[in-house]
C-alpha positions as CSV (number, residue, x, y, z in Angstrom):
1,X,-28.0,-23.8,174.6
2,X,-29.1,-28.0,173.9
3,X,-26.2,-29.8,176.3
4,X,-24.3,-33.1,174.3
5,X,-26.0,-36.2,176.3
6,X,-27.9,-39.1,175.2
7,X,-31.6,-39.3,175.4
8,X,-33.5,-41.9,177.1
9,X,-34.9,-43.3,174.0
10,X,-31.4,-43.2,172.7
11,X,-30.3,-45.3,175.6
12,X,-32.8,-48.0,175.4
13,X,-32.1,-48.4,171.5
14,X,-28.7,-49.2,172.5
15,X,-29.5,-51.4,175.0
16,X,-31.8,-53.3,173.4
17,X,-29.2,-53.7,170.8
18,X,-26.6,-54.5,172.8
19,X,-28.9,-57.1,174.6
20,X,-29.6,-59.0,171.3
21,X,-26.3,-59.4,170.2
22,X,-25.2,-60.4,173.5
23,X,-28.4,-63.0,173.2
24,X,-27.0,-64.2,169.6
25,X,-23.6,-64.4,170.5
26,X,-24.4,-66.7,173.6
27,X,-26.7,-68.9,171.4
28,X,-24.2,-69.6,168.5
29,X,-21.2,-70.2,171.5
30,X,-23.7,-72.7,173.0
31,X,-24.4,-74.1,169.0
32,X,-20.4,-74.4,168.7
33,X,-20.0,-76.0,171.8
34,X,-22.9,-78.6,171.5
35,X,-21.7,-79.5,167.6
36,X,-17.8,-79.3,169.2
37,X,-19.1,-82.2,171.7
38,X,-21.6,-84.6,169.3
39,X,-17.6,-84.3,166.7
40,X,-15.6,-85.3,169.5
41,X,-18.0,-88.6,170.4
42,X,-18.5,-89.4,166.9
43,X,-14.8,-89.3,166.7
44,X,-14.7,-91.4,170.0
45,X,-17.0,-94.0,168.5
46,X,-15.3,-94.3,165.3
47,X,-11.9,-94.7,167.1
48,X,-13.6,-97.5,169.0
49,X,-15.2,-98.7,166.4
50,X,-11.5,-99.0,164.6
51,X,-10.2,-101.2,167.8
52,X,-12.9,-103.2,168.2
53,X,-12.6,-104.8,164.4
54,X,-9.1,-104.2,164.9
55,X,-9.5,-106.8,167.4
56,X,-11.6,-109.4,165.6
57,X,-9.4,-108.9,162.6
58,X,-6.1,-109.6,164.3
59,X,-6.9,-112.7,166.0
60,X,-9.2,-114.3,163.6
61,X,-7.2,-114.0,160.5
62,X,-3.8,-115.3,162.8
63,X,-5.9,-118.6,163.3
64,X,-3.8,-121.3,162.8
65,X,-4.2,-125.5,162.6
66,X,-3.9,-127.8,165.4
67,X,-2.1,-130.8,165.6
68,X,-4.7,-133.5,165.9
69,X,-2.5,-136.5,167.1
70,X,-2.8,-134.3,170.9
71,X,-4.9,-135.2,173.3
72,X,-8.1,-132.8,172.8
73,X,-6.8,-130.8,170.4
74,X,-7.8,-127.3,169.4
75,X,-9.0,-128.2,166.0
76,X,-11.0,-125.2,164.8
77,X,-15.0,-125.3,164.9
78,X,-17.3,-122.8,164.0
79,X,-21.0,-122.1,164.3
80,X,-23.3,-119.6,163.0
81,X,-22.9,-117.9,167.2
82,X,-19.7,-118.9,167.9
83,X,-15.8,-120.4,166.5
84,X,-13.1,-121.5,168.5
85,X,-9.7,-122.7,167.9
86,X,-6.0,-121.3,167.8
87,X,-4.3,-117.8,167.4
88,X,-1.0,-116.5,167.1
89,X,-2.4,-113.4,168.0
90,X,-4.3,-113.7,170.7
91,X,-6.0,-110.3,172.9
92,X,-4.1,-111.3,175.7
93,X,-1.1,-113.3,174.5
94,X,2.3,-113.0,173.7
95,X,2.2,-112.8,169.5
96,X,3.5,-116.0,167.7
97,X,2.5,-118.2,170.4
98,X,-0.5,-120.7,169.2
99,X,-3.4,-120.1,172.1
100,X,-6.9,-121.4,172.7
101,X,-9.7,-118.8,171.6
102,X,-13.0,-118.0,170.8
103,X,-15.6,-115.4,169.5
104,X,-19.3,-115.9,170.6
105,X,-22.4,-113.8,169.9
106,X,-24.5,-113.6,173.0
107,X,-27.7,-112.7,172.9
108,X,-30.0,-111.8,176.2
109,X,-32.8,-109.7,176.7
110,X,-32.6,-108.2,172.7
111,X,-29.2,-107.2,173.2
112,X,-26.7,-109.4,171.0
113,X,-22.5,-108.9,172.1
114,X,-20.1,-109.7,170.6
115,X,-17.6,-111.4,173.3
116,X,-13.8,-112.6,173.3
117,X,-12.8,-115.6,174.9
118,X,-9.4,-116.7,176.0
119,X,-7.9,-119.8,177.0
120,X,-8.8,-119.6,180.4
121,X,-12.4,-119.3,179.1
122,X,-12.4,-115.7,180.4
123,X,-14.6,-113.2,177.8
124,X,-14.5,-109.3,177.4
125,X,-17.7,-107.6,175.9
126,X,-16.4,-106.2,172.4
127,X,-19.1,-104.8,171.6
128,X,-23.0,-105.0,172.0
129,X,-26.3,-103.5,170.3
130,X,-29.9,-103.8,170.5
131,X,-31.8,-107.1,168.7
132,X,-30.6,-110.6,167.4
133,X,-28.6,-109.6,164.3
134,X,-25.8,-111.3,164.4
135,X,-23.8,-114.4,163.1
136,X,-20.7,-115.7,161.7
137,X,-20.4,-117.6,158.0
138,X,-17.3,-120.1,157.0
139,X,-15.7,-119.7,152.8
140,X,-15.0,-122.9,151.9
141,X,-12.5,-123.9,149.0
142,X,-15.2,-124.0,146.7
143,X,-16.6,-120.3,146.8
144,X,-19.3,-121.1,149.3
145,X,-20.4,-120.0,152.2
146,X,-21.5,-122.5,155.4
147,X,-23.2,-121.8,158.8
148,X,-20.9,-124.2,160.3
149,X,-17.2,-125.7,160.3
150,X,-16.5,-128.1,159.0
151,X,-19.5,-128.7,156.7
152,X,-21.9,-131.1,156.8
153,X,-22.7,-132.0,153.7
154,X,-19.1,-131.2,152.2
155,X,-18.2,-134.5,150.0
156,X,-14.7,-134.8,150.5
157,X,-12.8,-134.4,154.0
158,X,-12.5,-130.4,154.0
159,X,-9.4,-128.8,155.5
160,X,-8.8,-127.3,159.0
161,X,-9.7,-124.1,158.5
162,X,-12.0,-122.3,156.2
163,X,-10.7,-119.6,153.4
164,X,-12.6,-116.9,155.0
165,X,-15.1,-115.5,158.1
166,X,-17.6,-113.4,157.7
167,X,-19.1,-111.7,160.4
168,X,-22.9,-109.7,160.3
169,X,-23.7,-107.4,163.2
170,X,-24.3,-104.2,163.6
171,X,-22.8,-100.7,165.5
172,X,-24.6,-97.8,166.5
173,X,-27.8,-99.9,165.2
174,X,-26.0,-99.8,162.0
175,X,-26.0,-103.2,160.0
176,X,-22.4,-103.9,159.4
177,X,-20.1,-106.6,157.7
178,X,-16.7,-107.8,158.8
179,X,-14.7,-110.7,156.2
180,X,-11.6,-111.8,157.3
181,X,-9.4,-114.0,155.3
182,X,-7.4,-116.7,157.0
183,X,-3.9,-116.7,156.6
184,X,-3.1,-120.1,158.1
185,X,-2.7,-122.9,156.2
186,X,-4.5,-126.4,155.9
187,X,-2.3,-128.2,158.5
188,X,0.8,-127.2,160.5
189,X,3.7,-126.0,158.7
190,X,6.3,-128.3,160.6
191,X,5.8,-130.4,163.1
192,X,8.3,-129.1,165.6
193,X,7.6,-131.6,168.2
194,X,10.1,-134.4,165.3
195,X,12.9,-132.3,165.6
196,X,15.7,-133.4,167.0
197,X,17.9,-130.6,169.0
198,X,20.6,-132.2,169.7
């Protein structure tokens, strides 16, 4: 009488089976955890990527006109590297109160960044990338854009502040392009320093 067991080729069959699953089960956990991490720093990125234009968009478009009568005023000025001037929304102000600012493009060793200013001249890196690709343009009333503000070779006296900025950089060496309209007007609403309180 044959006894019930297994034989030894049997046995190896099944453990060479078992041994290749095992194998493809611990390569697509290792897959799945490798595409789980590249999501979760592309998410990371993109949610940085939102605050940091978040940032640029908040303050620039809250620029507002300077008195000019004041001792050296804050009257805006751009460049095709930098602007200054004022912002009720300043990174590190309370909001609605007109502060000194400024957003410079820096660029050493062929890294450009992209750096806030306050009005303690104090800057945070925003955000940086590799080459010289970067610069800011000014919308004038007229539809076109100028490297600098105010214009040189406007005509007529131009206002305080330009329509529009446009800022060209890049992220993740990605070309990119930020416009953000102005929502200040040509000179201060009121004049708060003629009113009489009492």
């Amino acid at each position: 009488m044959r006894s019930q067991g297994f034989t030894l080729l049997e046995l190896l069959v099944v453990l060479i089976i078992t041994t290749l699953t095992t194998l493809l089960l611990f390569q697509g956990l290792g897959f799945v955890m490798q595409l789980r991490e590249q999501l979760l720093n592309q998410f990371e990125e993109a949610h940085r990527g939102q605050i940091q234009e978040h940032w640029f968009r908040s303050s620039t478009a809250a620029i507002v006109p300077a008195y000019e009568d004041i001792p050296n005023p804050a009257i805006f000025k751009g460049e095709a590297n930098q602007f200054k001037g004022l912002t009720i929304s300043g990174l590190d102000a309370d909001h609605g109160v007109p502060v000194e600012f400024a957003w410079e493009l820096n660029t050493e060793n062929d890294v450009t960044t992209l750096i806030y200013r306050n009005a303690q001249k104090q800057g945070w890196a925003v955000l940086s990338w590799r080459g010289d690709l970067g610069k800011f343009n000014y919308l004038a009333n007229d539809g076109q854009w100028h490297e600098q503000w105010p214009p040189n070779n406007f005509g007529v006296q131009p206002p305080q502040l330009p329509r529009a900025i446009l800022f060209i950089g890049k992220r993740r060496e990605t070309p990119m392009t930020w416009i953000v309209s102005i929502h200040g007007r040509e000179r201060p609403k009121l004049d708060l320093r003629q009113i009489d309180m009492y």
